[in-house]
C-alpha positions in Angstrom: -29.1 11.1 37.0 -27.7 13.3 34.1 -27.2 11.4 30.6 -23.7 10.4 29.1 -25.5 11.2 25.5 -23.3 13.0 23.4 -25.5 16.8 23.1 -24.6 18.8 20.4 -21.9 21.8 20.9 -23.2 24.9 22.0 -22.8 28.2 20.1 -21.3 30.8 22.9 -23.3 33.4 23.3 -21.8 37.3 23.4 -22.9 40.2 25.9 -24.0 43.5 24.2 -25.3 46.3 25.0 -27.2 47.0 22.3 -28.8 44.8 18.8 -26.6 45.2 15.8 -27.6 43.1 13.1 -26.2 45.7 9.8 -22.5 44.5 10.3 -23.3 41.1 11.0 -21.9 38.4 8.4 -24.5 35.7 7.1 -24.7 33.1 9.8 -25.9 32.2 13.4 -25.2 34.5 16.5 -26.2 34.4 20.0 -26.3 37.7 22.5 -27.1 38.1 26.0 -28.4 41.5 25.6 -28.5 44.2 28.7 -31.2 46.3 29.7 -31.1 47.2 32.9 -28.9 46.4 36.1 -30.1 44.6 39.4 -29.9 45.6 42.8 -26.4 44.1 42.8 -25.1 46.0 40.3 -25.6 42.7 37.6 -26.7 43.6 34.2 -30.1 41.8 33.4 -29.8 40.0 29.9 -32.6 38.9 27.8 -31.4 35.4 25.3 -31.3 36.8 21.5 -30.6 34.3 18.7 -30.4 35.6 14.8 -30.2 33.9 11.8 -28.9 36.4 9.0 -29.4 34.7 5.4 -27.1 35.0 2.7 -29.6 37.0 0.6 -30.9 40.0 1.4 -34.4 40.6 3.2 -36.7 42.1 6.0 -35.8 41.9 9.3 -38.6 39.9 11.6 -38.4 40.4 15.3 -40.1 37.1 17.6 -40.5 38.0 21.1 -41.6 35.8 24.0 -42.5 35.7 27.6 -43.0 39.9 27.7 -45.6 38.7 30.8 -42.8 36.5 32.9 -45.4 33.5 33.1 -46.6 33.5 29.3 -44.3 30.7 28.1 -45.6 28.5 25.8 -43.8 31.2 23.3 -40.1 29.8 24.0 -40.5 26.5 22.2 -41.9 27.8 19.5 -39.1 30.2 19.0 -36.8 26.9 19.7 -38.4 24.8 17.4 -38.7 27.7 14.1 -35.2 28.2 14.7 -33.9 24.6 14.3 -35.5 25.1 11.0 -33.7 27.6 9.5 -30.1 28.0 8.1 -28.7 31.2 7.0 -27.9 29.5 3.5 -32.0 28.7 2.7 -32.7 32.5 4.3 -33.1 35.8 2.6 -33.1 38.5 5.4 -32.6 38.4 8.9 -34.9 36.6 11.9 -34.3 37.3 15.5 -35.7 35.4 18.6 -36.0 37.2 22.0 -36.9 35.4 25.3 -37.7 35.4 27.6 -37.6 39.6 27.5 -39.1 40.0 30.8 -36.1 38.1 32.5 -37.7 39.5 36.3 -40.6 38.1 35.9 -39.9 35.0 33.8 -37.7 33.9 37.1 -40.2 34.7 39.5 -42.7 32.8 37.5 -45.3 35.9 37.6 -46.7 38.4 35.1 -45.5 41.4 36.0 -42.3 43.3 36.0 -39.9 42.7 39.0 -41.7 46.2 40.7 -45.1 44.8 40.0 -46.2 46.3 37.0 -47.2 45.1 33.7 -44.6 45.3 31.1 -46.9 45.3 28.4 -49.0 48.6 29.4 -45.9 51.0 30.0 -44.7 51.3 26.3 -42.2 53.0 25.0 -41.1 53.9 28.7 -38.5 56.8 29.6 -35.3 56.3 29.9 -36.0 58.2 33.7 -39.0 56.5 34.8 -39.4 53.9 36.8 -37.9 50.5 36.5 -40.8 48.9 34.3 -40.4 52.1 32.3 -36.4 52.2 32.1 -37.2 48.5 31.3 -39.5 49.1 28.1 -37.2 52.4 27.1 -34.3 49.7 26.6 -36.1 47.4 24.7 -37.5 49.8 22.3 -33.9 51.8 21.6 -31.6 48.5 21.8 -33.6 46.2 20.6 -37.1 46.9 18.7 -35.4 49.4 16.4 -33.8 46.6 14.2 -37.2 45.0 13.1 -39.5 45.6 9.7 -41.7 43.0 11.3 -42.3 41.6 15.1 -44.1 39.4 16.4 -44.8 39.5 20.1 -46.0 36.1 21.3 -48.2 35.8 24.4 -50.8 33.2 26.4 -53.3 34.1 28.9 -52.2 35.4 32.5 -53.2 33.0 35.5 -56.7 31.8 35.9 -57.6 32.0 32.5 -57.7 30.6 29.1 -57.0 31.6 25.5 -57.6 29.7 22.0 -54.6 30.4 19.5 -55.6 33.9 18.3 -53.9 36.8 16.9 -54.5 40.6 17.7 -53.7 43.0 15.0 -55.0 46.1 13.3 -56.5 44.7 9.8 -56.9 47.6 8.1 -53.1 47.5 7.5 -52.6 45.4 4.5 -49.5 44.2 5.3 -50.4 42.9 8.9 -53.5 42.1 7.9 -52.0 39.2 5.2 -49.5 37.9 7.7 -52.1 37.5 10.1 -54.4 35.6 7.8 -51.5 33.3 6.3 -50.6 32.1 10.3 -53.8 30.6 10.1 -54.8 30.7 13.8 -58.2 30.0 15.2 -59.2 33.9 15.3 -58.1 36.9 14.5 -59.3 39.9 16.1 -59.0 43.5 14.6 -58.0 46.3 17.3 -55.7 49.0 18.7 -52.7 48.4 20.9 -52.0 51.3 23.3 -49.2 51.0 25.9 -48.2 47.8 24.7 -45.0 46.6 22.6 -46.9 46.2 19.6 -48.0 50.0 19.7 -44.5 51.1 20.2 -43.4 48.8 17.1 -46.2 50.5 15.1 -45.5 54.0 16.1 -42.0 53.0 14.7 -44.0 52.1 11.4 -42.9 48.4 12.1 -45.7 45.9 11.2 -46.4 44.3 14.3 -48.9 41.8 15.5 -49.8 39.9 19.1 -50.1 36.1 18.7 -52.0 34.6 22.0 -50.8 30.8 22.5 -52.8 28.9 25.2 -52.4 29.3 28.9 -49.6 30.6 30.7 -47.2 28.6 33.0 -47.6 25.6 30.5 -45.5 24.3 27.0 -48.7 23.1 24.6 -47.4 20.9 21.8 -50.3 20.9 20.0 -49.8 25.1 19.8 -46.4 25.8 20.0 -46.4 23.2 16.5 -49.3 25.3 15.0 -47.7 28.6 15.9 -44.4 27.6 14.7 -45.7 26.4 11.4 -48.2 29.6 10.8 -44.8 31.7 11.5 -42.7 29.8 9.5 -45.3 30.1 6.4 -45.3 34.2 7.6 -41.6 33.9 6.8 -42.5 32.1 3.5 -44.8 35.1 2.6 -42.5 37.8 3.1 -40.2 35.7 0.4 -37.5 34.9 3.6 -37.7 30.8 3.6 -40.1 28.1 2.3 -42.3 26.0 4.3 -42.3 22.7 3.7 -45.1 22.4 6.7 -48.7 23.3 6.9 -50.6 24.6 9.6 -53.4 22.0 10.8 -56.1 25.0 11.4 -59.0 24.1 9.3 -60.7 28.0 9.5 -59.8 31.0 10.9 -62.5 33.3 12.4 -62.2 37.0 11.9 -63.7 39.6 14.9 -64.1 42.7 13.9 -63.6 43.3 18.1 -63.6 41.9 20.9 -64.5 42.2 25.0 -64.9 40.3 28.1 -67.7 39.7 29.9 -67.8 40.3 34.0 -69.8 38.9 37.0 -71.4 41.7 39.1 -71.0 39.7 42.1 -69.6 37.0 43.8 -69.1 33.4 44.5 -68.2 29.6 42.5 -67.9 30.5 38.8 -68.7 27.9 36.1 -68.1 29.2 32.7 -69.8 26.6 29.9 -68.7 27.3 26.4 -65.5 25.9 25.5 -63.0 28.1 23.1 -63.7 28.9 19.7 -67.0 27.8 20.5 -70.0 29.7 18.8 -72.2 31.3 20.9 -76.1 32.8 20.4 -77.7 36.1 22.2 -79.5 35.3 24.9 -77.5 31.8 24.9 -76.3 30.7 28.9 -72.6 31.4 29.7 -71.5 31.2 32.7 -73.3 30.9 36.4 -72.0 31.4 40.0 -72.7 29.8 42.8 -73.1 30.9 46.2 -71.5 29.2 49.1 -74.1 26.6 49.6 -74.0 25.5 46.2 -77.2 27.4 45.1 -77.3 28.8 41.9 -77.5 32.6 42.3 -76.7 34.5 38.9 -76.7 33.4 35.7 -75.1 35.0 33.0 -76.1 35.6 29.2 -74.4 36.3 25.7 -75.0 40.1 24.9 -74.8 39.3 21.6 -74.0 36.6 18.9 -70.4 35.8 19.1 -66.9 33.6 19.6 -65.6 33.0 22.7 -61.6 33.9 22.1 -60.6 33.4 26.2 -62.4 32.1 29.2 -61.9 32.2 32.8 -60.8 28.6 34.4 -60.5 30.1 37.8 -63.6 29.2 39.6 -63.3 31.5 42.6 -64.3 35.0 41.6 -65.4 38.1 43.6 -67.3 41.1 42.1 -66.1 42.1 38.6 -64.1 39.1 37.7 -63.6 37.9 34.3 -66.2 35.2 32.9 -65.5 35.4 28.7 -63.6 36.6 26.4 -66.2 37.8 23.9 -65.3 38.0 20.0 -67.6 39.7 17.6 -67.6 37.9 13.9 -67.4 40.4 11.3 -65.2 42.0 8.5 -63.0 45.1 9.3 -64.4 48.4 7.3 -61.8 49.8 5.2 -59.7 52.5 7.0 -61.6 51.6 10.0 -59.9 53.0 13.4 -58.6 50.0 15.4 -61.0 49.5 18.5 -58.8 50.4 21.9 -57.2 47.0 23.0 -59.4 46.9 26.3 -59.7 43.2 26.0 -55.7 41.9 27.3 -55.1 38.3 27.8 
């Protein structure tokens, strides 16, 4: 039964075909933005929201649900967008998702022709339809941005802690990471993926992990919304009047996961965040009779950033997502980004 409450009146929203924020008066907007066209000749439009302040500022770009099942991202760009007013803003924040509309309907990963969105970056304006996909974004939308921040969970199966992927020898990325306070930051290189394509356009860009996919996680969407809010405070946009519960943020110098070389019941035992020694058990599999038939170790001392909670694995499936605790040299190269949600 639908409620008689009175809900509060709707802004309309506009259909463009491209993001253009310079003309823009100081206020609140709301676009249906087109990037591609379905096989019935519809145009497919990702939800866009912008606050443009009164005083002038940096640009910052959220982005959610890239991977059509990664949600937890949408209420936290609902609930950091309640908070702000274009009369307490200096610059301009803009809320996209969910951007992979296909998928996000489907409730899947992947791009409406099965591939992942977030490994075909910057596209082609003639490739396939991820490709054309990714092109669009970049050109209509990602231009606009000084800053983005692409907010993700783990895919199916699996598990993530609330971490952020970045590359920390960038000053300015490195300090917004650190003052979102999430439970671990890990240092690498993003090839293929939006990120890469916002840094190649010298935008500072980082990948925030939020939990598990499929799922809304209070407890995370709050943190996350908070730690971007007080991002928004350090690039002198808003003020925060909220702080973010994380008590200490670990920092990786990189990451990987670790795999089973064979088959059968997975039980991984570490929970996130936990610390974990060489040597130290993580994870065994089971055969079909129950009967313990591998056991697998820690290669090293480390954090576990992800985990796998699907218990039926095959050869090569994913057991931990391993992060290694250190500082980031100076100037360092960015390890390649082989460890995805």
């Amino acid at each position: 039964m639908r409620s008689t409450q009175k809900l509060p009146r709707q802004i309309p929203a506009t259909e463009v075909q491209r993001l253009e924020l310079t003309d823009l008066a100081p206020g609140r907007y709301r676009f249906r933005l087109a990037l591609a066209e379905d096989a019935t000749s519809q145009r497919v439009c990702v939800p866009v929201q912008v606050v443009k302040g009164h005083a002038p500022g940096p640009v910052v770009g959220i982005t959610a649900a890239l991977h059509g099942n990664e949600v937890n991202g949408l209420p936290v760009i609902h609930r950091l967008f309640r908070r702000l007013h274009a009369s307490e803003l200096a610059g301009t924040v803009v809320g996209v998702g969910p951007l992979n509309v296909p998928g996000y309907l489907r409730n899947k990963r992947e791009f409406s022709d099965g591939k992942d969105l977030n490994r075909v970056f910057p596209g082609s304006p003639t490739g396939n339809e991820s490709s054309v996909y990714a092109h669009a974004i970049v050109e209509r939308l990602l231009r606009n941005f000084d800053v983005l921040f692409d907010l993700h969970t783990a895919s199916f199966g699996r598990s993530n802690s609330l971490y952020i992927r970045a590359d920390m020898t960038q000053a300015q990325t490195a300090h917004l990471a650190r003052v979102i306070r999430p439970q671990i930051i890990v240092h690498n290189r993003a090839d293929g993926t939006l990120r890469a394509a916002a840094e190649h356009l010298g935008i500072h860009a980082l990948t925030v992990e939020i939990g598990n996919p499929q799922r809304a996680q209070e407890t995370l969407v709050l943190s996350s919304s908070v730690g971007l809010r007080e991002a928004l405070e350090h690039l002198g946009m808003t003020k925060s009047d909220e702080e973010s519960p994380q008590a200490e943020t670990v920092e990786c110098s990189h990451s990987y996961w670790l795999y089973t070389d064979g088959g059968g019941l997975l039980e991984v035992f570490p929970h996130l965040t936990e610390r974990v020694a060489r040597g130290q058990p993580v994870a065994q599999l089971l055969n079909e009779w129950g009967e313990v038939h591998r056991v697998y170790e820690a290669p090293e001392d480390g954090i576990v950033i992800g985990k796998a909670t699907n218990p039926v694995a095959s050869s090569g499936a994913r057991i931990l997502h391993l992060g290694v605790v250190g500082s980031v040299p100076e100037r360092a190269q960015p390890p390649r980004d082989s460890a995805p949600c």
